[in-house]
mmCIF file of the N, C-alpha and C atoms, coordinates in Angstrom:
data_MODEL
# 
_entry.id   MODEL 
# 
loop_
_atom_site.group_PDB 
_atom_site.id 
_atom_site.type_symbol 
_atom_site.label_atom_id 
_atom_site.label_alt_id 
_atom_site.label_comp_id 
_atom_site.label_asym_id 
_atom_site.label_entity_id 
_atom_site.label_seq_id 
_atom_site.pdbx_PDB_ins_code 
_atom_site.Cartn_x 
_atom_site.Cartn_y 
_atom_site.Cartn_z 
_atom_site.occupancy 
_atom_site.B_iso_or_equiv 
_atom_site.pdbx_formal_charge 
_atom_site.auth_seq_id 
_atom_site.auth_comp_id 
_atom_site.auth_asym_id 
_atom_site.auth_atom_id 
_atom_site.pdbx_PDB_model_num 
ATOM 1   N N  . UNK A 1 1  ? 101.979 108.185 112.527 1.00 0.00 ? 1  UNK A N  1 
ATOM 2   C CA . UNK A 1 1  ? 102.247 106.783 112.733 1.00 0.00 ? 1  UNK A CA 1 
ATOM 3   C C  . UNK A 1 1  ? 102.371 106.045 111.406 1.00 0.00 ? 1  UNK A C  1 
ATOM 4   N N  . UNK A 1 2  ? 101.473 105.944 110.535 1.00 0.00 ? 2  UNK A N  1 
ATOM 5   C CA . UNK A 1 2  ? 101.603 105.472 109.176 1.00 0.00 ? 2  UNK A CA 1 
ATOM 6   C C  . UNK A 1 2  ? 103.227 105.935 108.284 1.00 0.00 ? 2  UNK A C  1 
ATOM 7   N N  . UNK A 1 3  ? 103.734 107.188 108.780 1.00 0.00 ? 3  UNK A N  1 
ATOM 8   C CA . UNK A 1 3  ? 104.944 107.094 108.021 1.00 0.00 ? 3  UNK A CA 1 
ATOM 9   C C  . UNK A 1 3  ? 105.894 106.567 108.614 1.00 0.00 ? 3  UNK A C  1 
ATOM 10  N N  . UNK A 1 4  ? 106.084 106.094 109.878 1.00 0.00 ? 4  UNK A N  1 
ATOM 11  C CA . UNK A 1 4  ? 106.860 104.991 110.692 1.00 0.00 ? 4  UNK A CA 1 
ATOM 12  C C  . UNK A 1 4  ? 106.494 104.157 110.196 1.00 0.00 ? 4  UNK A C  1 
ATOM 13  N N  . UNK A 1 5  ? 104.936 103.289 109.854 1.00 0.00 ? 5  UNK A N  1 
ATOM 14  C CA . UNK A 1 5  ? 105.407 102.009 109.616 1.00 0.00 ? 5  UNK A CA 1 
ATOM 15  C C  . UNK A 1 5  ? 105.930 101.799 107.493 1.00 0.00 ? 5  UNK A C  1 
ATOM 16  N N  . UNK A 1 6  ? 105.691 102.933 106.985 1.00 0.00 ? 6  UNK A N  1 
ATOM 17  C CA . UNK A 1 6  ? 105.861 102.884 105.802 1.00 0.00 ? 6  UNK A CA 1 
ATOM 18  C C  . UNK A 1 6  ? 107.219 103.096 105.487 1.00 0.00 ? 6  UNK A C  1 
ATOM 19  N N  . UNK A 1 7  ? 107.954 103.871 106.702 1.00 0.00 ? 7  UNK A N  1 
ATOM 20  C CA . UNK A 1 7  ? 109.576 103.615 106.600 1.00 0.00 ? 7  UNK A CA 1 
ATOM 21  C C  . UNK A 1 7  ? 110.140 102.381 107.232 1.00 0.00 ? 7  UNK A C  1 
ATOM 22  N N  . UNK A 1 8  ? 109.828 101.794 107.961 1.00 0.00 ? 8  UNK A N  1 
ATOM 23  C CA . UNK A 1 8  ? 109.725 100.221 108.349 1.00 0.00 ? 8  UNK A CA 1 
ATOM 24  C C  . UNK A 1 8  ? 109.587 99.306  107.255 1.00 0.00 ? 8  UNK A C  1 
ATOM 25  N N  . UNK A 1 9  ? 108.630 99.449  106.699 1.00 0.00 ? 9  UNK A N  1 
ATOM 26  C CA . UNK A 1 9  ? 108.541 98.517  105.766 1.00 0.00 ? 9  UNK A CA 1 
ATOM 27  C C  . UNK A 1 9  ? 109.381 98.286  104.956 1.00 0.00 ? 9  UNK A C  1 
ATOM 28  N N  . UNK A 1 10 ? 110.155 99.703  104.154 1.00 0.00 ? 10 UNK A N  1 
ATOM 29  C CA . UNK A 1 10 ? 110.950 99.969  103.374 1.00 0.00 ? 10 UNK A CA 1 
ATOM 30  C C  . UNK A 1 10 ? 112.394 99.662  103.358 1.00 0.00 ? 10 UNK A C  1 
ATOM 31  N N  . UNK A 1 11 ? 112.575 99.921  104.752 1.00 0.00 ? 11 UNK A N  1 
ATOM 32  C CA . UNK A 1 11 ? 114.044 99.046  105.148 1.00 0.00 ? 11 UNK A CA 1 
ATOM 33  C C  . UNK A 1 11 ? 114.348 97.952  105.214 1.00 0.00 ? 11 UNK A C  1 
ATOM 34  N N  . UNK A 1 12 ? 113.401 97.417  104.888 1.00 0.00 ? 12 UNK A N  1 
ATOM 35  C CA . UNK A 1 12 ? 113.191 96.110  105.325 1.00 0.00 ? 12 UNK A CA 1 
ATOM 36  C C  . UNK A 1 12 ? 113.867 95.046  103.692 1.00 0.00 ? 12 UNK A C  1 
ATOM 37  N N  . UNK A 1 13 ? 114.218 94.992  103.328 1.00 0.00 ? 13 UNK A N  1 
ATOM 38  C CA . UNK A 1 13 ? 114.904 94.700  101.625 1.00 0.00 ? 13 UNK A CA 1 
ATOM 39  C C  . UNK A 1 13 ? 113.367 94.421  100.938 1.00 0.00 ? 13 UNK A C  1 
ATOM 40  N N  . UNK A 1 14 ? 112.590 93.650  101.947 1.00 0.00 ? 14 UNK A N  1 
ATOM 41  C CA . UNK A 1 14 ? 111.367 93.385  100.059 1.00 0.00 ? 14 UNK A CA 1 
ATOM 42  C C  . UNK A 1 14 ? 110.712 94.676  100.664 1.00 0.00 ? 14 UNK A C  1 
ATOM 43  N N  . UNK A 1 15 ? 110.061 94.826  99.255  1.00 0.00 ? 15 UNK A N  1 
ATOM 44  C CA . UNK A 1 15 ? 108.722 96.086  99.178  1.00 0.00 ? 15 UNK A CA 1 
ATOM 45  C C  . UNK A 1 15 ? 107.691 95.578  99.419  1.00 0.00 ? 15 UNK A C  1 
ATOM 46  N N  . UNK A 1 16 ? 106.783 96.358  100.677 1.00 0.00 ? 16 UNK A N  1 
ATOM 47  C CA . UNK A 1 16 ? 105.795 95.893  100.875 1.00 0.00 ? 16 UNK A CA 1 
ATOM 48  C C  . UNK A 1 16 ? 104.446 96.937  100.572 1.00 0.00 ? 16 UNK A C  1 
ATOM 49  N N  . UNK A 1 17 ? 103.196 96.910  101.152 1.00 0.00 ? 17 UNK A N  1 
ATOM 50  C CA . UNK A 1 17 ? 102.304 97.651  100.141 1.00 0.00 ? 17 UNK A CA 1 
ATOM 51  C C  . UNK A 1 17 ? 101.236 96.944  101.591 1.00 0.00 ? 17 UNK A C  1 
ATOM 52  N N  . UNK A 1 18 ? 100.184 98.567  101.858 1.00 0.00 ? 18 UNK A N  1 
ATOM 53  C CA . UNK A 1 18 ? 99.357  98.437  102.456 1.00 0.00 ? 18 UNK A CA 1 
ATOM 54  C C  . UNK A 1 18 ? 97.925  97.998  102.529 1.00 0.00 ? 18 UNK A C  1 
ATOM 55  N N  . UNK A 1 19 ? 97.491  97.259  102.144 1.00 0.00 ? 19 UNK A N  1 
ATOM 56  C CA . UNK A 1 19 ? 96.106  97.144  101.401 1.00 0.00 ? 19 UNK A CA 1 
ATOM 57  C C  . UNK A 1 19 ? 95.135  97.108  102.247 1.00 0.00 ? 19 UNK A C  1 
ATOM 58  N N  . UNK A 1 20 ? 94.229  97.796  102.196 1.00 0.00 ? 20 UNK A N  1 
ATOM 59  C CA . UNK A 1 20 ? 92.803  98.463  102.569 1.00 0.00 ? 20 UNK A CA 1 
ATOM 60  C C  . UNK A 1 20 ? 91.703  98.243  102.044 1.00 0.00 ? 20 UNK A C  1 
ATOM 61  N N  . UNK A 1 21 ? 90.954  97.094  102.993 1.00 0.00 ? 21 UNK A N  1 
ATOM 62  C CA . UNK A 1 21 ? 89.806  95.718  101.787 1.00 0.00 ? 21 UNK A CA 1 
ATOM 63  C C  . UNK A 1 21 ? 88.626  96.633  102.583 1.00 0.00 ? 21 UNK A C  1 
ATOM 64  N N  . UNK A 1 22 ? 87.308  97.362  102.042 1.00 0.00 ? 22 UNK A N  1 
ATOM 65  C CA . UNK A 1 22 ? 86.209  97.238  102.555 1.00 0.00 ? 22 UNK A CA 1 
ATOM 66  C C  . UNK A 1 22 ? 85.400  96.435  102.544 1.00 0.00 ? 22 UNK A C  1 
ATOM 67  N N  . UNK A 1 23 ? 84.746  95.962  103.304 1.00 0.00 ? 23 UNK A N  1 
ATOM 68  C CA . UNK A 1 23 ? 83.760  94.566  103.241 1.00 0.00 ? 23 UNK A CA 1 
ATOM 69  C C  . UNK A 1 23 ? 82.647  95.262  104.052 1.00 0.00 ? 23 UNK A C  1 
ATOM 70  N N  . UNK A 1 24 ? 81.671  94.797  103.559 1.00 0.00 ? 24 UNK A N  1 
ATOM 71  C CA . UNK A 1 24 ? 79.845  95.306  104.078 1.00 0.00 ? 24 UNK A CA 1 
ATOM 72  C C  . UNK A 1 24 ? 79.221  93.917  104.636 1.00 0.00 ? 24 UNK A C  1 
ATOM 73  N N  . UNK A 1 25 ? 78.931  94.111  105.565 1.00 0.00 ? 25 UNK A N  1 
ATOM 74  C CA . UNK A 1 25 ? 78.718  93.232  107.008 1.00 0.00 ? 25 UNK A CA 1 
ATOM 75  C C  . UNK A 1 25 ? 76.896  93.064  106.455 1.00 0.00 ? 25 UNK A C  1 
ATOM 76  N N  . UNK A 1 26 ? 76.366  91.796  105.998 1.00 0.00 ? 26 UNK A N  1 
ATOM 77  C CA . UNK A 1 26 ? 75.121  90.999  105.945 1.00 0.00 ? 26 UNK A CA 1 
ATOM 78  C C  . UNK A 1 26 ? 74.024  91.556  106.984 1.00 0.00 ? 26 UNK A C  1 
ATOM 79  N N  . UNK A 1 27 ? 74.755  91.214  107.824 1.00 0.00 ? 27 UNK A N  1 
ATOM 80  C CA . UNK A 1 27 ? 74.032  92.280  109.239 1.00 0.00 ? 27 UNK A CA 1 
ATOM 81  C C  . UNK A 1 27 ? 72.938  93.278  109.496 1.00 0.00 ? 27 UNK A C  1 
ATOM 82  N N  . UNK A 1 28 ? 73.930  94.544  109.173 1.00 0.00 ? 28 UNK A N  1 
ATOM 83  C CA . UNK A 1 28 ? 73.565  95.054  109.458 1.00 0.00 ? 28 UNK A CA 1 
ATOM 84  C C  . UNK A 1 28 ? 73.708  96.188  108.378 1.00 0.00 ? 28 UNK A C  1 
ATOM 85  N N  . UNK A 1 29 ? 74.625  96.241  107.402 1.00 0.00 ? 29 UNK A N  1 
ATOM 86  C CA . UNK A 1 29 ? 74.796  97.007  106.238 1.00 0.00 ? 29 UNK A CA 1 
ATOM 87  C C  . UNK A 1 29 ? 75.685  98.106  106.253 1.00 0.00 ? 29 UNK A C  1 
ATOM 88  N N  . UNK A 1 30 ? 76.479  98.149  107.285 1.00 0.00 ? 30 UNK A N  1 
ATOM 89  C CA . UNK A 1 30 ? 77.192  98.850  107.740 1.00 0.00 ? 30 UNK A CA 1 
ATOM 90  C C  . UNK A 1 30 ? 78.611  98.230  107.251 1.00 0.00 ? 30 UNK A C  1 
ATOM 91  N N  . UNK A 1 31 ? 79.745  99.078  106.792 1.00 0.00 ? 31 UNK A N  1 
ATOM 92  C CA . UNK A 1 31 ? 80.842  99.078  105.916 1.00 0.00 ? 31 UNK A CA 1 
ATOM 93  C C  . UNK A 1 31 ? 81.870  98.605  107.262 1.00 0.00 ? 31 UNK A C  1 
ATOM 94  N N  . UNK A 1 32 ? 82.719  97.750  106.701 1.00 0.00 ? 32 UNK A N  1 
ATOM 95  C CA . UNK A 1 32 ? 84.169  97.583  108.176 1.00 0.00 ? 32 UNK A CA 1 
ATOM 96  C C  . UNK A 1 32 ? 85.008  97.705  106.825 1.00 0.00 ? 32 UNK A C  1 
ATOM 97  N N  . UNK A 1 33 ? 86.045  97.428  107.286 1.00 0.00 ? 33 UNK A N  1 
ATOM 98  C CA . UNK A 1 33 ? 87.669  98.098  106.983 1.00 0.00 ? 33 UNK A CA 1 
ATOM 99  C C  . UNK A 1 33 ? 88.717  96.871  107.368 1.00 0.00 ? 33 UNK A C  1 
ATOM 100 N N  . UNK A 1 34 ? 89.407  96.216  106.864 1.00 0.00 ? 34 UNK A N  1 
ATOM 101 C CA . UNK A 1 34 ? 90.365  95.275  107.253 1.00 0.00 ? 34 UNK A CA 1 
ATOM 102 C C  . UNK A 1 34 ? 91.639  95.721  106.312 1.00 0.00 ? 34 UNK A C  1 
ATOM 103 N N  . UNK A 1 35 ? 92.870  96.000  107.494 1.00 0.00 ? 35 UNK A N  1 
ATOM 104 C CA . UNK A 1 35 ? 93.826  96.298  106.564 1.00 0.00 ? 35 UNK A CA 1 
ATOM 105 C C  . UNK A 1 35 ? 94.721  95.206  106.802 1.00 0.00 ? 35 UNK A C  1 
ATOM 106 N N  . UNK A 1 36 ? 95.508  95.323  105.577 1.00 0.00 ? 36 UNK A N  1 
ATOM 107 C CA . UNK A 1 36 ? 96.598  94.244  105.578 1.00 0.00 ? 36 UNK A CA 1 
ATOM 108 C C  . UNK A 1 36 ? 97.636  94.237  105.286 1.00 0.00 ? 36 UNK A C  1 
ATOM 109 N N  . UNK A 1 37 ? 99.034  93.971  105.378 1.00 0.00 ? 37 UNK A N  1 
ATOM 110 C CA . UNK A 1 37 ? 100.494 94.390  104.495 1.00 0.00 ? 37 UNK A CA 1 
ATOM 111 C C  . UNK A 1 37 ? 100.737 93.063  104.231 1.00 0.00 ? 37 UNK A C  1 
ATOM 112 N N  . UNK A 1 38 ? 101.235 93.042  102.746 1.00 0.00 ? 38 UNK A N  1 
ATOM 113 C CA . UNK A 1 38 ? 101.346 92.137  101.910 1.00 0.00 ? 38 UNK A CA 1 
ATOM 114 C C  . UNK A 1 38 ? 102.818 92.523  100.864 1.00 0.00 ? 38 UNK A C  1 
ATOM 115 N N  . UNK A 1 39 ? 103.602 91.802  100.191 1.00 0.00 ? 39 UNK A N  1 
ATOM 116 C CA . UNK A 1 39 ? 104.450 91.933  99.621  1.00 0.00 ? 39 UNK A CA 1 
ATOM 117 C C  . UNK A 1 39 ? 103.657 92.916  98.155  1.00 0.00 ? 39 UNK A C  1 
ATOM 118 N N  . UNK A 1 40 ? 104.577 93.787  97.388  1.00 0.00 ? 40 UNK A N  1 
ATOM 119 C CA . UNK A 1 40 ? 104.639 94.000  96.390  1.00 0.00 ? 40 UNK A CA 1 
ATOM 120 C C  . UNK A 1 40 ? 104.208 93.361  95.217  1.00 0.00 ? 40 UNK A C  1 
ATOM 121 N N  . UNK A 1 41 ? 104.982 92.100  94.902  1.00 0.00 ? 41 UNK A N  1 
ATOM 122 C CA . UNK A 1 41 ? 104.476 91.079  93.766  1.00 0.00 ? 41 UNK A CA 1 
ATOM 123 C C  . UNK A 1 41 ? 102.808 90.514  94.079  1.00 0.00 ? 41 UNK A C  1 
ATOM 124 N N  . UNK A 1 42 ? 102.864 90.353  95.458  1.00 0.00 ? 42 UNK A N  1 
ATOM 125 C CA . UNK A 1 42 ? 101.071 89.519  95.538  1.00 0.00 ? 42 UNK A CA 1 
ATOM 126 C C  . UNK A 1 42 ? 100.027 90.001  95.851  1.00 0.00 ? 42 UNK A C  1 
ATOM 127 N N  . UNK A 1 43 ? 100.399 91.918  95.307  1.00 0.00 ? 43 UNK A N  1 
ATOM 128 C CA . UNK A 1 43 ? 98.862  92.545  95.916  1.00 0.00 ? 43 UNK A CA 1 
ATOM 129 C C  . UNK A 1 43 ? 98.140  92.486  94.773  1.00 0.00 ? 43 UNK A C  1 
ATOM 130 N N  . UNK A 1 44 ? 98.237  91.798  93.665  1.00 0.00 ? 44 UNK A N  1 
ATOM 131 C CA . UNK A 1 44 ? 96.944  91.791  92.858  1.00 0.00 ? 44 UNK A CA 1 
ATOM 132 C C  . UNK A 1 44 ? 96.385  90.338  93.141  1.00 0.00 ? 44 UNK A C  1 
ATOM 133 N N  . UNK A 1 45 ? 97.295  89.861  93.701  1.00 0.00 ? 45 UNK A N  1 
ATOM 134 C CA . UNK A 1 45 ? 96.554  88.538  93.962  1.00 0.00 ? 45 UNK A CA 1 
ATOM 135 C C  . UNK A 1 45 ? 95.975  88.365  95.643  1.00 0.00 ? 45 UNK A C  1 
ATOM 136 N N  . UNK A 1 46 ? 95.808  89.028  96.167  1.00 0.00 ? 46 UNK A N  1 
ATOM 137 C CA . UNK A 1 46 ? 95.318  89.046  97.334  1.00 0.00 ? 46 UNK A CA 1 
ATOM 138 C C  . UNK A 1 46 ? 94.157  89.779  97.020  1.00 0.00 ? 46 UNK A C  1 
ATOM 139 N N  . UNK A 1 47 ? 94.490  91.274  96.789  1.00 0.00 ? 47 UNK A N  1 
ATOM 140 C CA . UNK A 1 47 ? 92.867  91.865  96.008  1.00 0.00 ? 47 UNK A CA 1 
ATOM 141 C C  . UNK A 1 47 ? 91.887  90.627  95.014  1.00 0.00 ? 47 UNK A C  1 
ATOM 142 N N  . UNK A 1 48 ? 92.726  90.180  94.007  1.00 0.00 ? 48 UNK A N  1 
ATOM 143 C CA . UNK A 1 48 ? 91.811  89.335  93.386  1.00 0.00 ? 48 UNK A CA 1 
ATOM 144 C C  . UNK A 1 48 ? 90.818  88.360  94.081  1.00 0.00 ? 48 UNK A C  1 
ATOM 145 N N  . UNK A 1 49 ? 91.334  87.423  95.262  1.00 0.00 ? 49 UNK A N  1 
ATOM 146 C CA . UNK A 1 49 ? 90.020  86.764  95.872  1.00 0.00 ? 49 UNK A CA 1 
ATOM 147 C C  . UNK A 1 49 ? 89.284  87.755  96.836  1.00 0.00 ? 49 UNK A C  1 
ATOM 148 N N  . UNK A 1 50 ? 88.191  86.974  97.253  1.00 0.00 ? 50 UNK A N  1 
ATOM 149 C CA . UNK A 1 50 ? 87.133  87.764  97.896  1.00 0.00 ? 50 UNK A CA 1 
ATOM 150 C C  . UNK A 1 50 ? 86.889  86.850  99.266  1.00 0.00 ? 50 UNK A C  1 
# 
């Protein structure tokens, strides 16, 4: 499935890029996973905030 949507993306004229944020839940201390697709040019700026 991931190489369907990574050839999807690609056809698509802009380059896009999958990003995969772990975040640790206050809770309970247990790790979650939020993924996201974001353009090419703004994945250092999406990684950069928190």
């Amino acid at each position: 499935m991931a190489k369907k949507v990574v050839a999807t993306l690609q056809a698509a004229g802009k380059q896009y890029a999958k990003v995969i944020r772990m975040k640790r839940s206050e809770k309970s201390g247990a790790y979650t996973f939020t993924e996201t697709i974001v353009p090419n040019d703004k994945v250092q700026e999406f990684l950069a905030k928190r």
